[in-house]
FIVEX-682456 format. One record per atom (N, C-alpha, C): atom name; residue in three letters; x, z, y. Coordinates in steps of 0.05 Angstrom, whole numbers. Atoms other than C-alpha are relative to their C-alpha. Layout:
BEGIN
NODE atome residu     px     pz     py
NODE    CA    ALA      X      Z      Y
...
//
This chain:
BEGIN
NODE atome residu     px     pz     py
NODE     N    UNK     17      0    -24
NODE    CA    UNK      0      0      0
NODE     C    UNK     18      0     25
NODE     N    UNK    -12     -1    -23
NODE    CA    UNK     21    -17     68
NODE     C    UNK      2     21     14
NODE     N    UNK      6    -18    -18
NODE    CA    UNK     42     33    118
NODE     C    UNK    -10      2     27
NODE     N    UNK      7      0    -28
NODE    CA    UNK      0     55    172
NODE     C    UNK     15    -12     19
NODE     N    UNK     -1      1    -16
NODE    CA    UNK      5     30    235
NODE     C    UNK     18     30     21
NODE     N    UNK    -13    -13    -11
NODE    CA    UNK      9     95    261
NODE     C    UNK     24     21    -13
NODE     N    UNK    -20     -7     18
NODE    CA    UNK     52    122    206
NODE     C    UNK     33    -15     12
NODE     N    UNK    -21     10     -9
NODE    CA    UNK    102     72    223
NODE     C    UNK     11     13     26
NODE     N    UNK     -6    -11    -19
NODE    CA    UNK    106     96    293
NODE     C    UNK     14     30     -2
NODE     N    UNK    -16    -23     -2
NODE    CA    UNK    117    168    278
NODE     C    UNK     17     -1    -13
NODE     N    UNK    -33      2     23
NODE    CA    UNK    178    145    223
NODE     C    UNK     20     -8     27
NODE     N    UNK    -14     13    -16
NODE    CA    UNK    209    113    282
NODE     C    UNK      5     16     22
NODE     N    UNK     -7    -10    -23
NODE    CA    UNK    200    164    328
NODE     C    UNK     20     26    -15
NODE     N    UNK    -16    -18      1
NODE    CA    UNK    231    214    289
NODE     C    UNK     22    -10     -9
NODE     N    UNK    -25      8     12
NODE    CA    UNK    285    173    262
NODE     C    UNK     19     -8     30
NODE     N    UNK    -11     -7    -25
NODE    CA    UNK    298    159    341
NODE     C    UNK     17     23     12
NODE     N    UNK      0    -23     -1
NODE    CA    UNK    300    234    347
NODE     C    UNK     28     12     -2
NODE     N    UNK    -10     -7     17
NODE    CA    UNK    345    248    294
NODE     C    UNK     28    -16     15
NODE     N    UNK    -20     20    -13
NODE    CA    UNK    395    195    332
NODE     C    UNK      6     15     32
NODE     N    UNK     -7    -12    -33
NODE    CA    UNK    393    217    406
NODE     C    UNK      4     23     -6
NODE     N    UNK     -8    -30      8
NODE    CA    UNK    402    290    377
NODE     C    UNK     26     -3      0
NODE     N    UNK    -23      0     10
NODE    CA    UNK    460    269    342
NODE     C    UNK     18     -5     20
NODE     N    UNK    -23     27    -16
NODE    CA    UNK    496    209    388
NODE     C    UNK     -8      8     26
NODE     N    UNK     -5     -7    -24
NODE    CA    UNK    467    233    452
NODE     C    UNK    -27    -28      5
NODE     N    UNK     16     12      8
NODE    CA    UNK    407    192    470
NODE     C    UNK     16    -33     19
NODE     N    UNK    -24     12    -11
NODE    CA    UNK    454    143    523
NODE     C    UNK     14    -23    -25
NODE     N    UNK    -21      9     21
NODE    CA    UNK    501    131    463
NODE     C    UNK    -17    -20    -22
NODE     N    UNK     19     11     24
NODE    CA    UNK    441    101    414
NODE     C    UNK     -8    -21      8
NODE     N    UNK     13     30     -4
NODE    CA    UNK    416     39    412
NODE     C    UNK    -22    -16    -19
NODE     N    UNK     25     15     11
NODE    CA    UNK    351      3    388
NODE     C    UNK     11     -9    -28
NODE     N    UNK    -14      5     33
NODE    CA    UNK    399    -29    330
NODE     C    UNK      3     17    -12
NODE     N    UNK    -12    -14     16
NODE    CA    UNK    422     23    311
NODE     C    UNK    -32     19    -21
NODE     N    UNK     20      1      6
NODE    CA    UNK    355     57    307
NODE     C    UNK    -16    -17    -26
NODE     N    UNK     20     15     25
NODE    CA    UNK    320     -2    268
NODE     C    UNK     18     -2    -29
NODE     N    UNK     -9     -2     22
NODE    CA    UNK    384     -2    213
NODE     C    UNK     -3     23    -13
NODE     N    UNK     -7    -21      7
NODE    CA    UNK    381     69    204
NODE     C    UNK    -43      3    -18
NODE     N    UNK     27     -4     -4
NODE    CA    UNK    296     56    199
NODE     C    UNK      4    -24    -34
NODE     N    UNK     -3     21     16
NODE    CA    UNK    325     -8    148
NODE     C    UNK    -24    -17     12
NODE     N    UNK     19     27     -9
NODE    CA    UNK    270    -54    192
NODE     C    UNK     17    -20     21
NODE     N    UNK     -5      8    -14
NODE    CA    UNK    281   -108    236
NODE     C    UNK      5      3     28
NODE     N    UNK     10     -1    -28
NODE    CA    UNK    293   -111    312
NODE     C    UNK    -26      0      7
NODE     N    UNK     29     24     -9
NODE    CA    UNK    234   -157    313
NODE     C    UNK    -28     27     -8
NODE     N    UNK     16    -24      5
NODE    CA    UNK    199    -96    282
NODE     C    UNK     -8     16      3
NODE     N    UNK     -4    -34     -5
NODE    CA    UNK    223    -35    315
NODE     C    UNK    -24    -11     31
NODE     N    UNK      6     16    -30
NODE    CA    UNK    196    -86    383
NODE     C    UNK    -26      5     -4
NODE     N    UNK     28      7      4
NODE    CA    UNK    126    -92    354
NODE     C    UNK    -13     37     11
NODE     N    UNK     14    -22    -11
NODE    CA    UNK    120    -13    369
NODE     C    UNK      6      9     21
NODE     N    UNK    -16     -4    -23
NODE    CA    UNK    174      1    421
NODE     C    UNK     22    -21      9
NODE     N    UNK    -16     20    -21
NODE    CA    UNK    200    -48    480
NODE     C    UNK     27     11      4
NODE     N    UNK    -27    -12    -13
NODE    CA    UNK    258      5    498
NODE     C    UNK     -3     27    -17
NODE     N    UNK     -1    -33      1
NODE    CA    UNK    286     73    480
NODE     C    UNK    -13     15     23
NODE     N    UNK     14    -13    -17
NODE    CA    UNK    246     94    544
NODE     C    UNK    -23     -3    -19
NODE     N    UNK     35     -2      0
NODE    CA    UNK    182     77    513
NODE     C    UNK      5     18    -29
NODE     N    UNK     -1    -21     19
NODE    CA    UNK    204    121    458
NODE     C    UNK     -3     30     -2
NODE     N    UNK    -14    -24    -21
NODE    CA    UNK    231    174    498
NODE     C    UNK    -35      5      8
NODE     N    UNK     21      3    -14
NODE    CA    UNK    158    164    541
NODE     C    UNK    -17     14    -26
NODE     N    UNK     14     -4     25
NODE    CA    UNK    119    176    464
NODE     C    UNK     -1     26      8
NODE     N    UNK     -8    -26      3
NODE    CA    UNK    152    244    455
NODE     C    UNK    -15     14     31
NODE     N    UNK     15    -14    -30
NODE    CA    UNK    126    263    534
NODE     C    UNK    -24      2      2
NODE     N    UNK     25      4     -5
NODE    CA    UNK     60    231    526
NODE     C    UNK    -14     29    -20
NODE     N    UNK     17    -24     14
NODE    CA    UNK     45    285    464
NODE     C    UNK      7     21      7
NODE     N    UNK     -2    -21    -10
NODE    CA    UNK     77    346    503
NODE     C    UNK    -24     -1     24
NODE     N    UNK     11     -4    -29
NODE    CA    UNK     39    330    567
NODE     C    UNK    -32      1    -11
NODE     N    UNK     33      2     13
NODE    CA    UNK    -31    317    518
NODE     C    UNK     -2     35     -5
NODE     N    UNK     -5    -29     15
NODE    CA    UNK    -14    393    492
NODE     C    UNK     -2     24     27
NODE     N    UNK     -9    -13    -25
NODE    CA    UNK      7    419    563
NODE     C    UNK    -28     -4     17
NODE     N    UNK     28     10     -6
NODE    CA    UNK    -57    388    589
NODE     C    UNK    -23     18    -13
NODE     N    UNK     24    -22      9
NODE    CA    UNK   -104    427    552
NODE     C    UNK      7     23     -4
NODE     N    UNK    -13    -32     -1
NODE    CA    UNK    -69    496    557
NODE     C    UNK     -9     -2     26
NODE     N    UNK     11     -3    -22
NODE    CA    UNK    -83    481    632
NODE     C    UNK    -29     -2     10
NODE     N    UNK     29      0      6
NODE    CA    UNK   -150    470    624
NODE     C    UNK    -17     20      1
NODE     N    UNK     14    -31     18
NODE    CA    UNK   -166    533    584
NODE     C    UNK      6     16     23
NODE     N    UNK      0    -23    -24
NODE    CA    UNK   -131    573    631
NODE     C    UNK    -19      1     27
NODE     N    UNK     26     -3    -28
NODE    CA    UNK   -174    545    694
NODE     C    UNK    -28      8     -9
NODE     N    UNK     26    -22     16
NODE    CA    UNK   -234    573    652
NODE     C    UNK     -7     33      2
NODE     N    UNK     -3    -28      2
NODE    CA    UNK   -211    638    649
NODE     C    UNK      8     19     19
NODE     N    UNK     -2    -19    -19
NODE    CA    UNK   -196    698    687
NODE     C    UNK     25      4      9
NODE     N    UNK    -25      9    -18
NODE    CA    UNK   -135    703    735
NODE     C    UNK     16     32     -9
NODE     N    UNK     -9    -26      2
NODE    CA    UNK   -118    773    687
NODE     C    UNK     33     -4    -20
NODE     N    UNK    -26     -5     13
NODE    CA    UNK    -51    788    646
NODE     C    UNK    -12      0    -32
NODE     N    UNK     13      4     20
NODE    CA    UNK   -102    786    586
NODE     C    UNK      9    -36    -12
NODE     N    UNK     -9     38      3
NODE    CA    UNK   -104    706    597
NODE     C    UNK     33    -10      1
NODE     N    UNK    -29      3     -5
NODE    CA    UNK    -30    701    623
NODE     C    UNK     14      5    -29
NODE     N    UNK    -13     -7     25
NODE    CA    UNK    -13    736    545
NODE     C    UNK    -12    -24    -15
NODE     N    UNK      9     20     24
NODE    CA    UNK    -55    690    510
NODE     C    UNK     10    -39     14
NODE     N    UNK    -16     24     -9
NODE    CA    UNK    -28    620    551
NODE     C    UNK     23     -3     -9
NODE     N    UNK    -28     13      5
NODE    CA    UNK     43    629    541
NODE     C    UNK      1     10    -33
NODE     N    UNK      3      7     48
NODE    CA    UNK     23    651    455
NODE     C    UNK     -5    -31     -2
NODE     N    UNK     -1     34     -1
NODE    CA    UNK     -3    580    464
NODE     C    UNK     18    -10      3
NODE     N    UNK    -17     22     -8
NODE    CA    UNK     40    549    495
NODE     C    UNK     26      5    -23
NODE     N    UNK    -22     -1     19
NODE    CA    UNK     96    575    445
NODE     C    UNK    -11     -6    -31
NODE     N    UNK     17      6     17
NODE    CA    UNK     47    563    394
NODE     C    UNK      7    -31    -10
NODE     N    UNK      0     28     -1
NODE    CA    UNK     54    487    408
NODE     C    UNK     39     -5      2
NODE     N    UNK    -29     -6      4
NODE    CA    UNK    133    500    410
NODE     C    UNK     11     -2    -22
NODE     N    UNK    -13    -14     20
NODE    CA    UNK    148    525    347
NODE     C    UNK    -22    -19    -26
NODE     N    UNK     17     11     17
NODE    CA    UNK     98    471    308
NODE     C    UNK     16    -24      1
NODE     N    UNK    -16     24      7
NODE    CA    UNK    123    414    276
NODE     C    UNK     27    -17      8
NODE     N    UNK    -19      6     -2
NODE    CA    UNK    171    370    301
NODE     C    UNK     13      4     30
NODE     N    UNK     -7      0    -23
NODE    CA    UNK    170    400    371
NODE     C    UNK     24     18      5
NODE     N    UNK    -25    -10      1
NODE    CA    UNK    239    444    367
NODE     C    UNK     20    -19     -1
NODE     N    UNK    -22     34      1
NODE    CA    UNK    273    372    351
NODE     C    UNK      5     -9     29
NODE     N    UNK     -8      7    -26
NODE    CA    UNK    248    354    413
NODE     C    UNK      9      9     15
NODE     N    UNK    -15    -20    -14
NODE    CA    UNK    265    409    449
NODE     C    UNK     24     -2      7
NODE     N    UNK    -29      5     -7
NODE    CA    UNK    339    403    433
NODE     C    UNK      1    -22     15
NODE     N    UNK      0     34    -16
NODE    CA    UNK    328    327    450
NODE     C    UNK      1      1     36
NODE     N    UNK     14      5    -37
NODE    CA    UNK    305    336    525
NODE     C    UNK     29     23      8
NODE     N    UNK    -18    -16    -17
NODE    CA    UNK    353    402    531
NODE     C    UNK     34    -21     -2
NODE     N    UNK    -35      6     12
NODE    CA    UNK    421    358    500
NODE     C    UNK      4    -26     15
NODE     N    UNK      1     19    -11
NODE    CA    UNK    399    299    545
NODE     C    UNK    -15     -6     29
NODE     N    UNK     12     -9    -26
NODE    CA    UNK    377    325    615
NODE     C    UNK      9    -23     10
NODE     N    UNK     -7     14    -21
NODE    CA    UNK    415    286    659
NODE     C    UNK    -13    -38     -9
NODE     N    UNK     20     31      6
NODE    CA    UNK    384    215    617
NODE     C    UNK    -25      7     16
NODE     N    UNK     28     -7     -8
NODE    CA    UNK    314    245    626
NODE     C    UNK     -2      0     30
NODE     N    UNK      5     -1    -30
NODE    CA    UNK    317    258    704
NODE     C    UNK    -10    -15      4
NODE     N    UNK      0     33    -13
NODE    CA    UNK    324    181    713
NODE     C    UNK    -27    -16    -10
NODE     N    UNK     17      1      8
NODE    CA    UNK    268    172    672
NODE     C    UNK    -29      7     21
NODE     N    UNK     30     -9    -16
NODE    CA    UNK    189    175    701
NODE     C    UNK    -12     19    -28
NODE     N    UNK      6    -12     17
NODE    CA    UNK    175    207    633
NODE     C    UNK      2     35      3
NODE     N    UNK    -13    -17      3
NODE    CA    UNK    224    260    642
NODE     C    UNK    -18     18     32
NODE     N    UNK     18      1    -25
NODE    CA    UNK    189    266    718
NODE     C    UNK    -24     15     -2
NODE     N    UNK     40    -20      7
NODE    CA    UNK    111    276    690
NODE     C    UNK     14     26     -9
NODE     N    UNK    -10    -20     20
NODE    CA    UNK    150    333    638
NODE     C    UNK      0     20     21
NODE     N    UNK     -4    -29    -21
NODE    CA    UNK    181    372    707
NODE     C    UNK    -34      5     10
NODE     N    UNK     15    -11    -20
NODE    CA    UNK    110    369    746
NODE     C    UNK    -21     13    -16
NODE     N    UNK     18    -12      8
NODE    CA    UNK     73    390    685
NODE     C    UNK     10     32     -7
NODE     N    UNK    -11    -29     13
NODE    CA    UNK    113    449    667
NODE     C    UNK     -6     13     37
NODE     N    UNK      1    -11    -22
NODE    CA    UNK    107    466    747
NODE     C    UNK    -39     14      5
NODE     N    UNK     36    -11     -7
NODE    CA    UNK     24    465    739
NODE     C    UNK     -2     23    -17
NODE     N    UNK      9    -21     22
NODE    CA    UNK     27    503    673
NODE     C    UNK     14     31     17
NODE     N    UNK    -17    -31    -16
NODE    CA    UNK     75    563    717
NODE     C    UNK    -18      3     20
NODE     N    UNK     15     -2    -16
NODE    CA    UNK     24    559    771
NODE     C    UNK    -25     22    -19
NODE     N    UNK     19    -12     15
NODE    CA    UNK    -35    566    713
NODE     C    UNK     16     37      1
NODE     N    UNK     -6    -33     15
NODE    CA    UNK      7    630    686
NODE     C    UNK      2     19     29
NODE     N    UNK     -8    -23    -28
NODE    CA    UNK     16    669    763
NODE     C    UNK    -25     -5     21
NODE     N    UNK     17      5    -16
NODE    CA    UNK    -55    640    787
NODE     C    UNK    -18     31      7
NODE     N    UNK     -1    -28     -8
NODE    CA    UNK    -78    694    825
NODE     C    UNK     20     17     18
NODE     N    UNK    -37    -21     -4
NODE    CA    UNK     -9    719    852
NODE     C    UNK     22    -19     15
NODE     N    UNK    -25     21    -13
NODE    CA    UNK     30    670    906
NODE     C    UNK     15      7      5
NODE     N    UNK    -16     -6    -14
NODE    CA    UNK     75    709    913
NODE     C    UNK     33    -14     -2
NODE     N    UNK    -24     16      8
NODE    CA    UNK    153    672    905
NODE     C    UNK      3     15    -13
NODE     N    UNK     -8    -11     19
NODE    CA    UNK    164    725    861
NODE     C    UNK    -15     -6    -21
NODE     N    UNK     20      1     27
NODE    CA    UNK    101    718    816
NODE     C    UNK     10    -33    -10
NODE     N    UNK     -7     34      6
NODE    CA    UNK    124    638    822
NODE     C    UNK     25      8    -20
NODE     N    UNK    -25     -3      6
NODE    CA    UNK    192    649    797
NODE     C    UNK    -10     18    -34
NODE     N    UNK      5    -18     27
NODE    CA    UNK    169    701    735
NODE     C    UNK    -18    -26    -19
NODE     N    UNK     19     21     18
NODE    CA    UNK    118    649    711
NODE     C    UNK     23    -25    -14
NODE     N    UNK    -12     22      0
NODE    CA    UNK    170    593    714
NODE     C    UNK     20     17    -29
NODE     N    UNK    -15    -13     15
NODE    CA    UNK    224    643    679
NODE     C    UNK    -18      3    -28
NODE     N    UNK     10     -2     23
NODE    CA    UNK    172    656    622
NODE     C    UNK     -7    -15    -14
NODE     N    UNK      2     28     15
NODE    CA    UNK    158    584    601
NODE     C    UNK     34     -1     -8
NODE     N    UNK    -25      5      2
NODE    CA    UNK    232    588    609
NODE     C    UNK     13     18    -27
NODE     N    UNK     -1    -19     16
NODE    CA    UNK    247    643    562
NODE     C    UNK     -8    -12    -32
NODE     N    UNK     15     14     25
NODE    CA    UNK    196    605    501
NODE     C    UNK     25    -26     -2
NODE     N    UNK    -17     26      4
NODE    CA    UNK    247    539    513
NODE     C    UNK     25     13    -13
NODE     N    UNK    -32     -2      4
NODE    CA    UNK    316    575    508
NODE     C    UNK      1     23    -26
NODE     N    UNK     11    -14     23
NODE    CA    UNK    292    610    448
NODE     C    UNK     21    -13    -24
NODE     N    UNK     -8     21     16
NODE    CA    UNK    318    554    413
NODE     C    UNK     36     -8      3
NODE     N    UNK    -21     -3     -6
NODE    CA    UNK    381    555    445
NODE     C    UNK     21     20      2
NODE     N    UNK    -14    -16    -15
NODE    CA    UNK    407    614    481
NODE     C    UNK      2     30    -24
NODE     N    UNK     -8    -18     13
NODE    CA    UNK    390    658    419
NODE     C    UNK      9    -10    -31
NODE     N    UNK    -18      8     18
NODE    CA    UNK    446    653    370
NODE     C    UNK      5     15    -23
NODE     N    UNK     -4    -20     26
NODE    CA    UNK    438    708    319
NODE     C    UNK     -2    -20    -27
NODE     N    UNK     -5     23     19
NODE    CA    UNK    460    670    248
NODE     C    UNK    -32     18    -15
NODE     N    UNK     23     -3     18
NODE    CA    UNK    393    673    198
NODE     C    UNK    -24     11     10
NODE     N    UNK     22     -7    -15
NODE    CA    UNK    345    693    251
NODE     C    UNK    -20    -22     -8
NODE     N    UNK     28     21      8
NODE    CA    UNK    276    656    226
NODE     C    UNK     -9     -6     21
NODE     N    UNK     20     10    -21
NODE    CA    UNK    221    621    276
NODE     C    UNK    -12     10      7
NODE     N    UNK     21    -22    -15
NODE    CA    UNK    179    675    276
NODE     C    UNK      9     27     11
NODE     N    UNK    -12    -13    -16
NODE    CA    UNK    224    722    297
NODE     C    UNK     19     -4     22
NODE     N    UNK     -7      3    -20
NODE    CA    UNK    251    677    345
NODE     C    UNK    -21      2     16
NODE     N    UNK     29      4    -22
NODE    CA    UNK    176    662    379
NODE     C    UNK     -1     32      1
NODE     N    UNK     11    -40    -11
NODE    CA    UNK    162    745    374
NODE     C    UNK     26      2     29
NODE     N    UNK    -21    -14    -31
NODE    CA    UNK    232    757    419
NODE     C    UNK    -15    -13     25
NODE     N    UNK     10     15    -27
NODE    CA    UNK    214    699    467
NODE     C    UNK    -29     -1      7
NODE     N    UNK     27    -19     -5
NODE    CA    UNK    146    725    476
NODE     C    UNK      0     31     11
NODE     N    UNK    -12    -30    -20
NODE    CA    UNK    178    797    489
NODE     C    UNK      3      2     24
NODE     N    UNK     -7      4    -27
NODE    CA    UNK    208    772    543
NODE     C    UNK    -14    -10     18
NODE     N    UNK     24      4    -22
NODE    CA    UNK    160    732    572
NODE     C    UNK    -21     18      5
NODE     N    UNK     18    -26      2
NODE    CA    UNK    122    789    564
NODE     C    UNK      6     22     31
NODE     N    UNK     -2    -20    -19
NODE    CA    UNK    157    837    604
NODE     C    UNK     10    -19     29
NODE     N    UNK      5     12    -25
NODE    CA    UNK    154    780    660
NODE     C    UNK    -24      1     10
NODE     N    UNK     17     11     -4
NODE    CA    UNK     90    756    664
NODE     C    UNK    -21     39      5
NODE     N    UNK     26    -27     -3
NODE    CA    UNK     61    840    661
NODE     C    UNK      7      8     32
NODE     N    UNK      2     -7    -28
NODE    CA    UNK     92    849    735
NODE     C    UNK     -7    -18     23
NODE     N    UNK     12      9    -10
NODE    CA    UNK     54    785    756
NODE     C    UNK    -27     14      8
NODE     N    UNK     27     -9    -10
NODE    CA    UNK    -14    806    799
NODE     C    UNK      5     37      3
NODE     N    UNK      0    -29      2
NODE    CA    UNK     14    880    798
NODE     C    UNK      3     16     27
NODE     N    UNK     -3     -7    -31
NODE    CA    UNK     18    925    859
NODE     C    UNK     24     22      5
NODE     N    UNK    -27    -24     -1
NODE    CA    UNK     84    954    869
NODE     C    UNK      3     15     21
NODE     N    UNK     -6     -7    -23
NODE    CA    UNK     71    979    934
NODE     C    UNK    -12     33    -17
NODE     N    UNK     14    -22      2
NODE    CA    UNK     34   1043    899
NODE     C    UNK     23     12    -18
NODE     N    UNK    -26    -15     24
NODE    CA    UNK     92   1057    846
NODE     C    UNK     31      8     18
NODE     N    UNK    -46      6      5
NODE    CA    UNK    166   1036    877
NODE     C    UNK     -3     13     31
NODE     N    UNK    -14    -12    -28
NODE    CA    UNK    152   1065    958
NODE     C    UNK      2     26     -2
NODE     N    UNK     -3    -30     -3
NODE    CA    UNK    176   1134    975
NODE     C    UNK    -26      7      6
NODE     N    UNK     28    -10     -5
NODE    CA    UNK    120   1181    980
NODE     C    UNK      4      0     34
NODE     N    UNK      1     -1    -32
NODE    CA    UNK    106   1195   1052
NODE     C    UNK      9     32     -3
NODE     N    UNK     -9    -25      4
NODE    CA    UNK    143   1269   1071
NODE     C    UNK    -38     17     13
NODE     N    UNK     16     -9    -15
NODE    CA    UNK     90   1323   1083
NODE     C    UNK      3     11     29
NODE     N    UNK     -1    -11    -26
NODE    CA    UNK     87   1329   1156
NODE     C    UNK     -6     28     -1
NODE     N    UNK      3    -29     -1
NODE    CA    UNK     59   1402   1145
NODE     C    UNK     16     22      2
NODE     N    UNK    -19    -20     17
NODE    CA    UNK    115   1434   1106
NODE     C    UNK     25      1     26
NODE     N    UNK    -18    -14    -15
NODE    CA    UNK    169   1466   1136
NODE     C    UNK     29    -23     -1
NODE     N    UNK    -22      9      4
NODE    CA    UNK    239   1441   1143
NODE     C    UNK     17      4    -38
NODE     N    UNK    -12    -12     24
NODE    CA    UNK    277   1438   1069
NODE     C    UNK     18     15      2
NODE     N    UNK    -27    -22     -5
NODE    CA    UNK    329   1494   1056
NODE     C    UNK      8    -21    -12
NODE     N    UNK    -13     21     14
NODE    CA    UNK    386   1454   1037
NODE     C    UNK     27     19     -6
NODE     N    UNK    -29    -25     -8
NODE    CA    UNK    438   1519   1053
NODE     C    UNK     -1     18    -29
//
C-alpha cells in the first residue's frame, strides 16, 4: 500500500529534523535530505520548495498549539489558578512527541531562524502567550516573570544537565520554577516587603 500523502510529509520532516540537528540547519541541503529519505529531488519538491518551507511546517504546528493555549486563557480568569494550568499546557505540548527535537532545532539554529518570517511568527507568538500568562499585571516586572517562565519550560531541555534525569522529572523541575515566577505575578508586595510605619505614640527606643 502506498504511503500517505500526509505520512510522507511527516517522514520528511523528521528526517529534515534529524539533519539540521546534526549538520546545523545552514550546513544541510535538500539533497542531502532526499538521499538520506532514499527519494528523489523531484519528490522531496512535490512536498517542500525549500528547507524554509520545512523549517515554516515545524512553526506552523507550534503556533496551531500556541494558538489555542491563548484562546483558553482569554476565557478564563486573570488568577494564578489559570497562570498554573497555562504554562502545565504549554509544557504539556513540550514534552509530547517530536516537540523536544524541535526544540533543540530552533535553540542550535537561532541565528538561521531570525532571518526567517517563520522564526518571526515563533518570537511574536511566544510574546502573546507571556502577555496571556501576566494578564492582569502590567507591570515590567510581571512582563519579564511571564517571559522567564515560558523560558524556564524551553531550557529544561538544555540548561539541565543531570546524566539519567527522565522527562517527567525534567517537566516537574521546569514547572517548579516557573512556578515560583508566575506566584509573584498579580501579587501585592507593597503589604509584605515595606517597613511597618514607626509608632508615632511610643516613646523614644532605649538603645543605651
Amino acid at each position: 500500500m502506498r504511503e500517505s500523502t500526509g505520512g510522507t510529509r511527516e517522514r520528511i520532516k523528521a528526517v529534515a529534523l534529524e539533519l539540521f540537528t546534526e549538520q546545523g540547519y545552514e550546513k544541510t541541503s535538500l539533497r542531502e535530505i532526499a538521499e538520506r529519505l532514499n527519494v528523489t529531488k523531484a519528490a522531496l519538491y512535490y512536498h517542500f520548495k525549500s528547507k524554509d518551507d520545512i523549517v515554516a511546517s515545524f512553526v506552523e504546528d507550534r503556533l496551531e498549539g500556541m494558538d489555542a493555549l491563548i484562546a483558553w486563557a482569554a476565557t478564563q480568569p486573570a488568577t494564578l489558578a489559570t497562570r498554573r494550568e497555562l504554562i502545565s499546557r504549554y509544557a504539556d505540548t513540550m514534552f509530547d512527541g517530536t516537540q523536544p527535537s524541535v526544540m533543540r532545532f530552533f535553540e542550535q539554529n537561532q541565528t538561521a531562524l531570525k532571518s526567517l518570517s517563520a522564526g518571526q511568527q515563533m518570537r511574536g507568538r511566544m510574546l502573546e502567550l507571556a502577555d496571556a500568562l501576566c494578564r492582569g499585571d502590567d507591570s515590567p516586572a510581571a512582563q519579564l516573570r511571564a517571559a522567564l517562565s515560558l523560558f524556564a519550560v524551553h531550557t529544561s531541555w538544555f540548561a539541565v544537565r543531570a546524566p539519567h534525569i527522565s522527562d517527567d522529572e525534567r517537566r516537574k523541575l521546569a514547572l517548579e520554577v516557573a512556578d515560583e515566577l508566575l506566584a509573584a505575578i498579580g501579587s501585592e508586595p507593597a503589604e509584605h516587603n515595606e517597613p511597618a510605619e514607626p509608632d508615632r505614640g511610643a516613646g523614644p527606643t532605649n538603645l543605651g
